[in-house]
VEXGULUM-215811 format. One record per residue (C-alpha): residue number from 1; residue in three letters; x, y, z. Coordinates in nm, 4 decimals, padded with zeros to 6 digits. Example, Ala and Ser with C-alpha at 12.3 -4.5 7.8 and 13.67 -1.06 7.14 Angstrom:
VEXGULUM-215811
+-----+------+----------+----------+----------+
! pos ! code !        x !        y !        z !
+-----+------+----------+----------+----------+
!   1 !  ALA !  01.2300 ! -00.4500 !  00.7800 !
!   2 !  SER !  01.3670 ! -00.1060 !  00.7140 !
+-----+------+----------+----------+----------+
END
This chain:
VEXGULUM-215811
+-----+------+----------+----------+----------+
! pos ! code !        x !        y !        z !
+-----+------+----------+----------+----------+
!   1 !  UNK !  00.0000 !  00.0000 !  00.0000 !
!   2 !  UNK !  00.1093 !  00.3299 ! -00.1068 !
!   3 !  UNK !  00.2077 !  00.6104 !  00.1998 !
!   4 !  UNK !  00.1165 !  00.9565 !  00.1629 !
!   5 !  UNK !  00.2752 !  01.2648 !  00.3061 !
!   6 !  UNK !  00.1629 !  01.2889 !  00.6648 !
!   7 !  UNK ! -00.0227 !  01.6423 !  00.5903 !
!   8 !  UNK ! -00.1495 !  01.4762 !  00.3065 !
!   9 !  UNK !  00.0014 !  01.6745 !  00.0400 !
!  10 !  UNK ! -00.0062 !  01.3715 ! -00.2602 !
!  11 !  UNK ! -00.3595 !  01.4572 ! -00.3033 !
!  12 !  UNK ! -00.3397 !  01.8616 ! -00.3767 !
!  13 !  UNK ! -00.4002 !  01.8907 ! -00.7214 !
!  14 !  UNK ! -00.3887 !  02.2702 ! -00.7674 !
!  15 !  UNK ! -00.1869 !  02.4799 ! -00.7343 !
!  16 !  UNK !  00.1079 !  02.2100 ! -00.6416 !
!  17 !  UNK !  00.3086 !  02.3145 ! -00.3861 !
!  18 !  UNK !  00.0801 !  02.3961 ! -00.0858 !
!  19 !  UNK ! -00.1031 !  02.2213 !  00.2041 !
!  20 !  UNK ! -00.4712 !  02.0586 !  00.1122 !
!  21 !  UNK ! -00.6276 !  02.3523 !  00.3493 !
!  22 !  UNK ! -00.4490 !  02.6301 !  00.1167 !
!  23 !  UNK ! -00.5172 !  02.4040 ! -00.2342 !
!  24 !  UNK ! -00.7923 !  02.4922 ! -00.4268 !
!  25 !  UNK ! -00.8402 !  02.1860 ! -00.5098 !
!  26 !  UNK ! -00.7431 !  01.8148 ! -00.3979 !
!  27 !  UNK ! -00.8198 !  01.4329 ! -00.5011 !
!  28 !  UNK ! -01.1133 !  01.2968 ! -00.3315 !
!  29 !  UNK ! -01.1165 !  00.9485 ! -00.4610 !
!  30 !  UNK ! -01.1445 !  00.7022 ! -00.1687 !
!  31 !  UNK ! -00.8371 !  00.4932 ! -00.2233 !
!  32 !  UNK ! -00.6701 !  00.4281 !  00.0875 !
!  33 !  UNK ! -00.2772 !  00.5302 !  00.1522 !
!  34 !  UNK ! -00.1161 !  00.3055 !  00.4238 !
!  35 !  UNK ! -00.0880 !  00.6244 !  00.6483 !
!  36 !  UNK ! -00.4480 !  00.7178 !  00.6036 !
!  37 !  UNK ! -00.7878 !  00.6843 !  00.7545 !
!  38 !  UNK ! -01.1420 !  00.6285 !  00.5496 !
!  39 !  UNK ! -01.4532 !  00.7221 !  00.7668 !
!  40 !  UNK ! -01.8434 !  00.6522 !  00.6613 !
!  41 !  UNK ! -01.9659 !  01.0444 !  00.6928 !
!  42 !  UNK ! -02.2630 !  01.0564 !  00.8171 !
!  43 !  UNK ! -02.3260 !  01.3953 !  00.9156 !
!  44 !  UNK ! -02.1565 !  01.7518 !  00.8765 !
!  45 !  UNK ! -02.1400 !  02.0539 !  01.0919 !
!  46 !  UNK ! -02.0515 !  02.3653 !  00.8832 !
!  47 !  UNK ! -01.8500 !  02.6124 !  00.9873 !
!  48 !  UNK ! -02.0751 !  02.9126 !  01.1164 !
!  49 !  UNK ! -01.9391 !  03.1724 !  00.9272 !
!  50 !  UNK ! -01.9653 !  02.9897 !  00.5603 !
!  51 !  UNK ! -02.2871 !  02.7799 !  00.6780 !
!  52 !  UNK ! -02.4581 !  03.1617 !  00.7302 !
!  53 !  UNK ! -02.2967 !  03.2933 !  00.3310 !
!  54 !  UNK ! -02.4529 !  02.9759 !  00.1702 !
!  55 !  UNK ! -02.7658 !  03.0762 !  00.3393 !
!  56 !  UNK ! -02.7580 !  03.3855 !  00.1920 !
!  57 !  UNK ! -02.6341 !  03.3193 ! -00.1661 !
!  58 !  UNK ! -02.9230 !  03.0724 ! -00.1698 !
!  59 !  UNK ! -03.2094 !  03.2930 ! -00.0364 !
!  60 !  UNK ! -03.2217 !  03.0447 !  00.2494 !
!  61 !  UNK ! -03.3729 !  02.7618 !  00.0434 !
!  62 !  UNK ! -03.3260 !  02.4317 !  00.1212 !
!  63 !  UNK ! -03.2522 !  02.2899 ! -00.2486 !
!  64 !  UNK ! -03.0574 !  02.5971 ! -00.3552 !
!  65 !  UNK ! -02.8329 !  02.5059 ! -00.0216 !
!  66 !  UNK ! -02.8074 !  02.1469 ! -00.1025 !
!  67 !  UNK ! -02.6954 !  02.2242 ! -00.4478 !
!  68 !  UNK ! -02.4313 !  02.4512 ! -00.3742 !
!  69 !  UNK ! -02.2790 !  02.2375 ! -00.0528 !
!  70 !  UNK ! -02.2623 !  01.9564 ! -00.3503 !
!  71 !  UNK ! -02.0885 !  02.1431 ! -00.6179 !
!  72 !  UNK ! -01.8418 !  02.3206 ! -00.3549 !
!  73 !  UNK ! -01.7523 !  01.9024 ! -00.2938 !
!  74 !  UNK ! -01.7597 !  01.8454 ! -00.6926 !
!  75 !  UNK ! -01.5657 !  02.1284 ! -00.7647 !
!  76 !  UNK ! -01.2920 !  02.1488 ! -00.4586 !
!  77 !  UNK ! -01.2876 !  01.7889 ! -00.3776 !
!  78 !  UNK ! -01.3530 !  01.9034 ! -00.0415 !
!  79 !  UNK ! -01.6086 !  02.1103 !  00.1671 !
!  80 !  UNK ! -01.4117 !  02.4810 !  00.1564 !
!  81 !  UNK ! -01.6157 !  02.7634 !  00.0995 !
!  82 !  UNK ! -01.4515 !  03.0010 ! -00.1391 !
!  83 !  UNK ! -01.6421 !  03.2969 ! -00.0462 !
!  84 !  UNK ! -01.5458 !  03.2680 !  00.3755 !
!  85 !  UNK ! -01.2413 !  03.0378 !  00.3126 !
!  86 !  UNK ! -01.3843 !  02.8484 !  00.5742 !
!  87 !  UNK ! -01.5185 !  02.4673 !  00.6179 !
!  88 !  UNK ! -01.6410 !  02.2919 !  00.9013 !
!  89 !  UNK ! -01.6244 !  01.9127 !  01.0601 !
!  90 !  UNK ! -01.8175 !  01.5886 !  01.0310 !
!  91 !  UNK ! -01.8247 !  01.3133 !  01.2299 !
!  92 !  UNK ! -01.8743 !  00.9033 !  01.1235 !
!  93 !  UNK ! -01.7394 !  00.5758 !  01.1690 !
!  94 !  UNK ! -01.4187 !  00.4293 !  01.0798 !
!  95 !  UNK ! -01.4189 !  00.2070 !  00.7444 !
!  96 !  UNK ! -01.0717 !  00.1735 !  00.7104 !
!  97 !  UNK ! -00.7113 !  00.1901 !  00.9124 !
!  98 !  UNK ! -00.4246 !  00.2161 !  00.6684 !
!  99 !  UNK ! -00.1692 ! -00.0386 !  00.7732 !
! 100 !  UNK !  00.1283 !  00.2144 !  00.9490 !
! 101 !  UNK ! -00.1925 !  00.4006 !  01.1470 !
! 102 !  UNK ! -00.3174 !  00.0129 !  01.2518 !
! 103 !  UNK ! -00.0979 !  00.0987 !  01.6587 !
! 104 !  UNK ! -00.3220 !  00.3762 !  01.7130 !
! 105 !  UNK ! -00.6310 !  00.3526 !  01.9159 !
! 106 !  UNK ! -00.8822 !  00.3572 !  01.6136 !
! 107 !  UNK ! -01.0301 !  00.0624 !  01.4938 !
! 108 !  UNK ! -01.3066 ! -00.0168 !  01.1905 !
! 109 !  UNK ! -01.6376 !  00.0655 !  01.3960 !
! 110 !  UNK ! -01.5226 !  00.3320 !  01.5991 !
! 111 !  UNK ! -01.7444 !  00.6442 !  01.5848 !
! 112 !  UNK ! -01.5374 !  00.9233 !  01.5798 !
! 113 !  UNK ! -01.5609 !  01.3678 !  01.4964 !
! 114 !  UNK ! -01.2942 !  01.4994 !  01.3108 !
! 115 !  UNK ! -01.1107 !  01.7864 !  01.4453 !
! 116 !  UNK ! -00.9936 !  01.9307 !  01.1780 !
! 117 !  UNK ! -01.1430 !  02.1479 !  00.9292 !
! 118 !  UNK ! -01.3518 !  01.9991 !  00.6261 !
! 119 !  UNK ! -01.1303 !  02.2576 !  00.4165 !
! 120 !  UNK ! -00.8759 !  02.0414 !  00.4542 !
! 121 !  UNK ! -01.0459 !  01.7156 !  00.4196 !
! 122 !  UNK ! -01.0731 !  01.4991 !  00.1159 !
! 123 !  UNK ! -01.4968 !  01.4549 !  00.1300 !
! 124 !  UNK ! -01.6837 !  01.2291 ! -00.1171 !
! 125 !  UNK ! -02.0604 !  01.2952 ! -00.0596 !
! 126 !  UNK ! -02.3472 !  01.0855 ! -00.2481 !
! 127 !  UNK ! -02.6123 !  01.2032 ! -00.0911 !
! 128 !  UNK ! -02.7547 !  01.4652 !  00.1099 !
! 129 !  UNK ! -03.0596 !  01.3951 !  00.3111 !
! 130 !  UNK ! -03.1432 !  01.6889 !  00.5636 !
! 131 !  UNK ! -02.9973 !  02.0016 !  00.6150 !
! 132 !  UNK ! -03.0886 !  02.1874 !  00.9306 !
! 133 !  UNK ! -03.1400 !  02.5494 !  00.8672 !
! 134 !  UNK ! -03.1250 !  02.7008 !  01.2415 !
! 135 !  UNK ! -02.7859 !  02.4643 !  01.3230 !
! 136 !  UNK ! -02.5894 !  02.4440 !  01.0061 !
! 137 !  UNK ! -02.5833 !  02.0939 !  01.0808 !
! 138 !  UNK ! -02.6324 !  01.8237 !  00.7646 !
! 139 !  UNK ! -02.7386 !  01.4726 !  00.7424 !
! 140 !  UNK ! -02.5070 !  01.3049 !  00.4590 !
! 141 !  UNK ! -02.4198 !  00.9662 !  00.2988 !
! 142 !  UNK ! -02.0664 !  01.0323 !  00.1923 !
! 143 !  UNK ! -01.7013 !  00.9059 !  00.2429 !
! 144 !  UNK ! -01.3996 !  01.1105 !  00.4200 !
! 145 !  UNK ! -00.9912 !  01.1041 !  00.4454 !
! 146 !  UNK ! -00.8347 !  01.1643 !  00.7926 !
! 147 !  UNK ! -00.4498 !  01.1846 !  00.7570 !
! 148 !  UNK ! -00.1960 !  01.1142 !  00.9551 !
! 149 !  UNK ! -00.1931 !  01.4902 !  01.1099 !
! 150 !  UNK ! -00.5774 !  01.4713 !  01.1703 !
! 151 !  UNK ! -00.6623 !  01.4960 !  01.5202 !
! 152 !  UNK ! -01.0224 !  01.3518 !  01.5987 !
! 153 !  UNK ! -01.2182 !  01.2300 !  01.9016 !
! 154 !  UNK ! -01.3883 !  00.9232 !  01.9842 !
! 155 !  UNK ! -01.7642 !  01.0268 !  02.0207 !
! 156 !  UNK ! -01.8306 !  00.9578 !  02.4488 !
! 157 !  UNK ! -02.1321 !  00.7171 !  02.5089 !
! 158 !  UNK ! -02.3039 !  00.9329 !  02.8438 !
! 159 !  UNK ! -02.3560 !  01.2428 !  02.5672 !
! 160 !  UNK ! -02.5578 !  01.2590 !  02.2599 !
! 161 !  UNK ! -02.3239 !  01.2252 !  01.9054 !
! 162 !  UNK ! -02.5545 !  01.5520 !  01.7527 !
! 163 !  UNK ! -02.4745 !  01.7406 !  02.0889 !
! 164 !  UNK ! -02.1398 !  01.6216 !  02.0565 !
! 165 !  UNK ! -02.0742 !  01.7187 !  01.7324 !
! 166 !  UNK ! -02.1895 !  02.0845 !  01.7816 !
! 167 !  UNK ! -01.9648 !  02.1204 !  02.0659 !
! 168 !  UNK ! -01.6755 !  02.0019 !  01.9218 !
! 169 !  UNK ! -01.7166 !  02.2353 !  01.6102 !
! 170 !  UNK ! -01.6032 !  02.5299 !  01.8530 !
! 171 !  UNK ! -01.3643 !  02.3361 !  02.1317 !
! 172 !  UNK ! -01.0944 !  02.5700 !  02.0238 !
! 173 !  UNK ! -01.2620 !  02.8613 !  02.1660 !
! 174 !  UNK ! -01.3703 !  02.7834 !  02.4927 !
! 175 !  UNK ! -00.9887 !  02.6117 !  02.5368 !
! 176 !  UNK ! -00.8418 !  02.9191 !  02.4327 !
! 177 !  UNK ! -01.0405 !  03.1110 !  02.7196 !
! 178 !  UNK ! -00.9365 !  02.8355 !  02.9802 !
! 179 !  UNK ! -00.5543 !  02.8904 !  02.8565 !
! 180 !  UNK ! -00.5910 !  03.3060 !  02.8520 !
! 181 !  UNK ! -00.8164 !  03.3873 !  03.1027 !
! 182 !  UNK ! -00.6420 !  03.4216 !  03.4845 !
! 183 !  UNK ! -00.7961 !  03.5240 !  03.8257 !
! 184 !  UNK ! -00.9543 !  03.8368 !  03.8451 !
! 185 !  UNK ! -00.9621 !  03.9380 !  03.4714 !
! 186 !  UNK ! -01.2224 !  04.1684 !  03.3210 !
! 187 !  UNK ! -01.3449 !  03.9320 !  03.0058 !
! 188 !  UNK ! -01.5662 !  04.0793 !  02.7453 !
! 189 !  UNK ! -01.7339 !  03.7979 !  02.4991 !
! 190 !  UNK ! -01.8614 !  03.9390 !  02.1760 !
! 191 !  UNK ! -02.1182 !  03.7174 !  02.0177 !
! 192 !  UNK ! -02.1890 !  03.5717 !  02.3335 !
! 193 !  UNK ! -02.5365 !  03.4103 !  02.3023 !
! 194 !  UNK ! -02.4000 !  03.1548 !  02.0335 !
! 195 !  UNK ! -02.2481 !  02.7876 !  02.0783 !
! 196 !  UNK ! -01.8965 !  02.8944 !  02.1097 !
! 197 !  UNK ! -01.9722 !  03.2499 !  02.2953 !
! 198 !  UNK ! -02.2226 !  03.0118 !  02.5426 !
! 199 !  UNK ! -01.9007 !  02.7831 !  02.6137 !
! 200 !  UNK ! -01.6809 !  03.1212 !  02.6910 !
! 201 !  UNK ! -01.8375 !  03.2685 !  02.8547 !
! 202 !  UNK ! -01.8562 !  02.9261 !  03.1304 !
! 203 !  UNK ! -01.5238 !  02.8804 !  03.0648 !
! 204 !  UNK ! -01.4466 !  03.2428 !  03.1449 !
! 205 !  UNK ! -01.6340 !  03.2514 !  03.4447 !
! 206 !  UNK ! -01.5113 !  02.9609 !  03.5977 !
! 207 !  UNK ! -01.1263 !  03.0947 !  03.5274 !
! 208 !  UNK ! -01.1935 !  03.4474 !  03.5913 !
! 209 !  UNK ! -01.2960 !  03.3382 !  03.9648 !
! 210 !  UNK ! -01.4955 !  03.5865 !  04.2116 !
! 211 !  UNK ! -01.2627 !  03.8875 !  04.1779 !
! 212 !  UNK ! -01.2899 !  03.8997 !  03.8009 !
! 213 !  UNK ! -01.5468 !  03.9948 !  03.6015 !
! 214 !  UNK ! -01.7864 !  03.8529 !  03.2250 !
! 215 !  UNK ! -01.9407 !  04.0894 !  03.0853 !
! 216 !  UNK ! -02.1473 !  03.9057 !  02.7582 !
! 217 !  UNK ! -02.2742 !  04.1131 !  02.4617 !
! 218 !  UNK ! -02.5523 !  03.9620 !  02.2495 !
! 219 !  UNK ! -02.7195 !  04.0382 !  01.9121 !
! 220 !  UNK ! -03.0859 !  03.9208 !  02.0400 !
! 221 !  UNK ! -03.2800 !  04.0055 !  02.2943 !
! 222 !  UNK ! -03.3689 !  03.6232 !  02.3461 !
! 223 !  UNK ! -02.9984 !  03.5483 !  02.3569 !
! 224 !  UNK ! -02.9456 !  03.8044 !  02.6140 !
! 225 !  UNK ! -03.2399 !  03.6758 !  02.8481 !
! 226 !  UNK ! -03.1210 !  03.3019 !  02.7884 !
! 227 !  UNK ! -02.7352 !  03.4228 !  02.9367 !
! 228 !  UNK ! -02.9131 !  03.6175 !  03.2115 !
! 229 !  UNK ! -03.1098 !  03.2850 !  03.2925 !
! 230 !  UNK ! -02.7883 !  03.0674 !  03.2916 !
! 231 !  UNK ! -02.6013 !  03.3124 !  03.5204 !
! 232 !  UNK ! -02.2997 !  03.2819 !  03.3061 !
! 233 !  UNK ! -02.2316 !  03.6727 !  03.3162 !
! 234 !  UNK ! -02.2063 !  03.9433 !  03.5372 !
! 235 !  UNK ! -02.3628 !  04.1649 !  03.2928 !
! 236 !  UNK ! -02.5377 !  04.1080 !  02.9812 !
! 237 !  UNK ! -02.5602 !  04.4009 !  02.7257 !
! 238 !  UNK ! -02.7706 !  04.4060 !  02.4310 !
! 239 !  UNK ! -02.6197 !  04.5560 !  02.0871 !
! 240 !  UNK ! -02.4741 !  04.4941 !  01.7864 !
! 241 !  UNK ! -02.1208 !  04.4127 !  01.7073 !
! 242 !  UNK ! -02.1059 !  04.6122 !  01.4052 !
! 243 !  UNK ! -02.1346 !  04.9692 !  01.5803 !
! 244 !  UNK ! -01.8282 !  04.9602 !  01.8090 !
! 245 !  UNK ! -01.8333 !  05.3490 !  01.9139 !
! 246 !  UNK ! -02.2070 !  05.1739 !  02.0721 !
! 247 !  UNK ! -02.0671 !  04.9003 !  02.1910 !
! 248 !  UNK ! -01.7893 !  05.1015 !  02.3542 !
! 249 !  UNK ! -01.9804 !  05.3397 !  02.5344 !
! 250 !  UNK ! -02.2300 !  05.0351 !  02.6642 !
! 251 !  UNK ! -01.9080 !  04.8041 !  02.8318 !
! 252 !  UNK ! -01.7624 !  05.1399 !  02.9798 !
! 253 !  UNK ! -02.0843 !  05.2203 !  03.1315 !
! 254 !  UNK ! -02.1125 !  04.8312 !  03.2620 !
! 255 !  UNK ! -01.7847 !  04.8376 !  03.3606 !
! 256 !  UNK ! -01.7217 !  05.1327 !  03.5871 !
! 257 !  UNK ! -01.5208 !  05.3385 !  03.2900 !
! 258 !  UNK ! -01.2404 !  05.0482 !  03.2645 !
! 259 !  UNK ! -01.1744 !  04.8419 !  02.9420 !
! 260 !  UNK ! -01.1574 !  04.4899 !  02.9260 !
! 261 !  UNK ! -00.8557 !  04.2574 !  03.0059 !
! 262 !  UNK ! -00.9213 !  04.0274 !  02.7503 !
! 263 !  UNK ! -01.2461 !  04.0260 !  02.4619 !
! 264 !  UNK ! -01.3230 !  03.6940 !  02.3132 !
! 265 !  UNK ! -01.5182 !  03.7523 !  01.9674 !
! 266 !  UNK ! -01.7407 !  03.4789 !  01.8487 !
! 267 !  UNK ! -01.8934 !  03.6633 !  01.6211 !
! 268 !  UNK ! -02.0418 !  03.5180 !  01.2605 !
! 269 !  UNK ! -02.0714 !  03.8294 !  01.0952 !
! 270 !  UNK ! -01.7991 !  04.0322 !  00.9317 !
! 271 !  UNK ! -01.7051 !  04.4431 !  01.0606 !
! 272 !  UNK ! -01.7140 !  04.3192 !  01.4714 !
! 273 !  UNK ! -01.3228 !  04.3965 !  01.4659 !
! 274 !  UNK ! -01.3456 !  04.7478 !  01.5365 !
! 275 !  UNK ! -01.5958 !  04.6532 !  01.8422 !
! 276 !  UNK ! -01.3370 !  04.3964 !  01.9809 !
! 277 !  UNK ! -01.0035 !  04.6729 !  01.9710 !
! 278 !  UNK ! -01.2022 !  04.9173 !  02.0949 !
! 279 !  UNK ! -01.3244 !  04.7790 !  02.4359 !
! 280 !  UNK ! -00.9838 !  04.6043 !  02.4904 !
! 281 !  UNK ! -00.7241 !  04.8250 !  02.6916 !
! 282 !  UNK ! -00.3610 !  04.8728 !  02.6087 !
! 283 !  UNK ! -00.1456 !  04.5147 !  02.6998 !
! 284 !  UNK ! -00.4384 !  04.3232 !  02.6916 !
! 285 !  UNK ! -00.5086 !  04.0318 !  02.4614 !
! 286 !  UNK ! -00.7987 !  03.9749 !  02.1509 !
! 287 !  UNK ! -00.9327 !  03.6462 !  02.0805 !
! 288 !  UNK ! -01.0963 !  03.6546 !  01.7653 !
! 289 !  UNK ! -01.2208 !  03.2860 !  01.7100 !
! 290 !  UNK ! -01.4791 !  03.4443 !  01.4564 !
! 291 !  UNK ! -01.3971 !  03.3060 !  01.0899 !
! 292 !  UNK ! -01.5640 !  03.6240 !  00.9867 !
! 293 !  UNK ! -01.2498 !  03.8178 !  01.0917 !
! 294 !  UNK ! -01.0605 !  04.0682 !  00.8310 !
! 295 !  UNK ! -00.7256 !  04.0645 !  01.0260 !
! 296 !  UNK ! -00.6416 !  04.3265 !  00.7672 !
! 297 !  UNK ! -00.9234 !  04.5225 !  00.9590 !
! 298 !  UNK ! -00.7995 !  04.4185 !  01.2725 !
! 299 !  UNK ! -00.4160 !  04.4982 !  01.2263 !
! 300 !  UNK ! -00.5034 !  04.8552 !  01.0738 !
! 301 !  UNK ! -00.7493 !  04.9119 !  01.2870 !
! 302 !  UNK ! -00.5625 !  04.8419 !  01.6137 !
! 303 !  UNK ! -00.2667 !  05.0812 !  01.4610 !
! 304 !  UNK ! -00.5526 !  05.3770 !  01.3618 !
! 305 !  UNK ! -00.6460 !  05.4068 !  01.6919 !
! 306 !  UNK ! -00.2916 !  05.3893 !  01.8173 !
! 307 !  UNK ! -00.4136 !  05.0777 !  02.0620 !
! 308 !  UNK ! -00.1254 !  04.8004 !  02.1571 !
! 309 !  UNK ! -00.2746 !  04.5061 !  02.2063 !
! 310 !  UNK ! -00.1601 !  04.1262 !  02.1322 !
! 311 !  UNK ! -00.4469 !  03.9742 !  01.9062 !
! 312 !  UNK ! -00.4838 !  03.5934 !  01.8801 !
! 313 !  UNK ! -00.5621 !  03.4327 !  01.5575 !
! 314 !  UNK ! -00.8811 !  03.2157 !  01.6325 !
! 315 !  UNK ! -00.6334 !  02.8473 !  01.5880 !
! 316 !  UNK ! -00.9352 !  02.5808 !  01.6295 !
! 317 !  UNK ! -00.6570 !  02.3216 !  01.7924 !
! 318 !  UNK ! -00.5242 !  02.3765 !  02.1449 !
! 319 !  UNK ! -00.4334 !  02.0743 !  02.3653 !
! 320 !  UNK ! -00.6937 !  01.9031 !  02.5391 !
! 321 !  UNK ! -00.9824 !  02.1001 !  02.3764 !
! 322 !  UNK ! -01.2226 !  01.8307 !  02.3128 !
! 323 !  UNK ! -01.1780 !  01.7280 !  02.7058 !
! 324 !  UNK ! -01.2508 !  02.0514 !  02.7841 !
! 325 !  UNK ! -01.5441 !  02.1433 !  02.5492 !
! 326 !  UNK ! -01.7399 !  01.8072 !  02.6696 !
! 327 !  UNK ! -01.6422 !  01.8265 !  03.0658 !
! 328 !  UNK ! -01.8389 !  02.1666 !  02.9965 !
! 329 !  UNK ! -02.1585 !  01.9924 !  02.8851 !
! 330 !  UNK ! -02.1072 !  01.7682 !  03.1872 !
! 331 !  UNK ! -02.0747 !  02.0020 !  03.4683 !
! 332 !  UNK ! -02.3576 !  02.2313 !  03.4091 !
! 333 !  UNK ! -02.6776 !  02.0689 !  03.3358 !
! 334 !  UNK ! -02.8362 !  02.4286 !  03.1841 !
! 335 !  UNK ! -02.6083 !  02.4745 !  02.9494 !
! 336 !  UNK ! -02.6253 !  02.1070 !  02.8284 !
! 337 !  UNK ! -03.0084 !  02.1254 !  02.8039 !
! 338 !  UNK ! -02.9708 !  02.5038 !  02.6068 !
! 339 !  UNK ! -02.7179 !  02.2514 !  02.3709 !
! 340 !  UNK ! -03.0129 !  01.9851 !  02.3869 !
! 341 !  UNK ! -03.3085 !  02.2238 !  02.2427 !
! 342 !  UNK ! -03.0783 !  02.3581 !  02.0373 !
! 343 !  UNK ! -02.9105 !  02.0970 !  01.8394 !
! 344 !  UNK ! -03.0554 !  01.7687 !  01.8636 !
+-----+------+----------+----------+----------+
END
C-alpha cells in the first residue's frame, strides 16, 4: 500500500506546492494510503461563518443550499467555501485503518468527529438527506480522508453524538479562554449568546474566579435573556457588534469606565473587529475565534487608533480542547439542556 505525506500533500491537485487547506483543489477518490484513515460520513457541521454565506447566496432555500454544498464538494474535492475560506467538521465511523496508522487507538467501527477542518479534508458525498437550517448541521451519505496529522475524538457514550458534534465544532474557543483567562480578569465575549460564545463565557467565568469579572454582549434580545437565565455573566448588554463606538460606550458604562482585560469575539458576521479593539485596553489580549475576521481590519485598525494590544488568531486546535469542550456539557446541566433544544 502506497504512503502519503503525513499532511497529506499527494492529493493537492492545484496549485502544487501547498497544504490541502491552502489548495484549491485536492483528489477525493477514496483509495486508501497506508498512512491514512477512510470514515463513513454521516453527518456535517458547517463552519458558522460559511454555513450563514450559503444561506444567503441561496435565499435560504433548502434545495438551492443542497446544491451549492454539492458542487463546492464536486468542484474542490472538499467542503471549503470560497467565499469565507472556511469549512467545518463531520463526524462518522471508521471504514478503514491504513496499515502504518493500525498501533493507534482507532479501529473499523469506531465512531469518531474529526477535528480538523472539512477545508482540509478529502470529502466524497453521495447524498444529502437533511440540512438543518437554524444549526448548520447536515445529514449526509458520503465518504472522508483523515491523515496522519488529523486529530479527531472518539464520540463519548453518556452524551448525545448531535450534541457532541456541535460542541466540538467550537472546542478551540472555549480552550483558548481556559488557557488566557487568569484570576480576576475583566473578560468581554462578543457574540456571546451563540455555541462557542455560550461555552466562553462558562469557561471564562469559571477561570476568571470571584474577583474577576464577564461581561457578555448579544445580538438578540432572546440570547441576552437566555445568558441572564444561565447566570454565566455578570452583565449582559444588548447591541450589535457592528457599531463599536455603541458598543464602547455600553461596556464602559457596565464596567465602571475600565476596558476589558481580555475580549473573546465569536462573532459570525464580518465588521465586529473594530468593536473587539475598541473595548480592549492597552497590553491586553484579543481572541478573535470568529472566521468572519478581516485581520487586515484588525491589524489597521488596532494601529488607527494607536491601541497596543496582542491579538490571537482564532487556531481551532489547542491541547486538550475536546476534554474541555465536553467536561463543559457535563458540569452544568443548563447549558447542556440550552445545547439539547438547540441541536438535537
Amino acid at each position: 500500500m502506497e504512503k502519503n505525506d503525513r499532511y497529506g500533500n499527494r492529493r493537492v491537485i492545484e496549485p502544487k506546492g501547498v497544504l490541502p487547506q491552502q489548495a484549491w483543489k485536492i483528489d477525493n477518490t477514496m483509495r486508501v494510503y497506508d498512512n491514512e484513515i477512510l470514515i463513513d460520513v454521516r453527518k456535517l457541521n458547517i463552519d458558522s461563518a460559511s454555513f450563514m454565506q450559503i444561506k444567503k447566496e441561496a435565499g435560504n432555500d433548502i434545495e438551492r443550499i443542497k446544491k451549492r454544498i454539492l458542487d463546492i464538494v464536486e468542484e474542490r474535492g472538499k467542503l471549503h467555501n470560497p467565499a469565507t475560506g472556511s469549512g467545518g467538521m463531520l463526524i462518522g465511523t471508521i471504514e478503514n485503518v491504513g496499515e502504518s496508522l493500525k498501533k493507534h487507538d482507532l479501529k473499523i467501527g469506531d465512531k469518531i468527529a474529526t477535528l480538523v477542518s472539512l477545508s482540509l479534508t478529502p470529502l466524497r458525498l453521495d447524498k444529502i438527506k437533511e440540512i438543518k437550517l437554524q444549526t448548520g448541521q447536515v445529514l449526509v451519505e458520503g465518504k472522508a480522508i483523515l491523515f496522519e496529522s488529523g486529530i479527531y475524538a472518539k464520540l463519548p457514550n453518556d452524551l448525545d453524538e448531535t450534541l457532541v458534534m456541535a460542541a466540538l465544532d467550537v472546542a478551540g474557543a472555549p480552550a483558548q479562554t481556559a488557557k488566557w483567562v487568569n484570576s480576576g480578569d475583566t473578560v468581554f465575549i462578543i457574540g456571546a449568546g451563540g455555541k462557542s460564545g455560550l461555552l466562553c463565557l462558562y469557561e471564562a467565568k469559571k477561570r476568571a474566579g470571584v474577583t474577576g469579572r464577564v461581561v457578555a454582549l448579544a445580538h438578540s434580545s432572546n440570547s441576552c435573556d437566555m445568558i441572564k437565565e444561565l447566570g454565566l455573566a455578570d452583565f449582559v448588554l444588548h447591541g450589535d457588534a457592528t457599531r463599536p463606538l455603541e458598543v464602547l460606550e455600553m461596556l464602559l458604562k457596565a464596567n465602571n469606565g475600565k476596558l476589558a482585560d481580555i475580549v473573546i469575539n465569536t462573532v459570525n458576521v464580518p465588521n465586529t473587529e473594530m468593536a473587539s479593539i475598541l473595548t480592549v485596553k492597552d497590553g491586553g489580549v484579543i481572541y478573535f475565534f470568529s472566521m468572519a475576521t478581516s485581520f487586515t481590519r484588525a491589524a489597521l485598525g488596532a494601529e488607527g487608533i494607536g491601541r497596543d494590544v496582542d491579538m490571537i488568531i482564532g487556531n481551532g486546535y489547542t491541547k486538550g480542547h475536546a476534554a474541555i469542550t465536553l467536561e463543559i456539557l457535563r458540569e452544568n446541566k443548563k447549558l447542556r439542556e440550552i445545547f439539547s433544544k438547540k441541536y438535537i
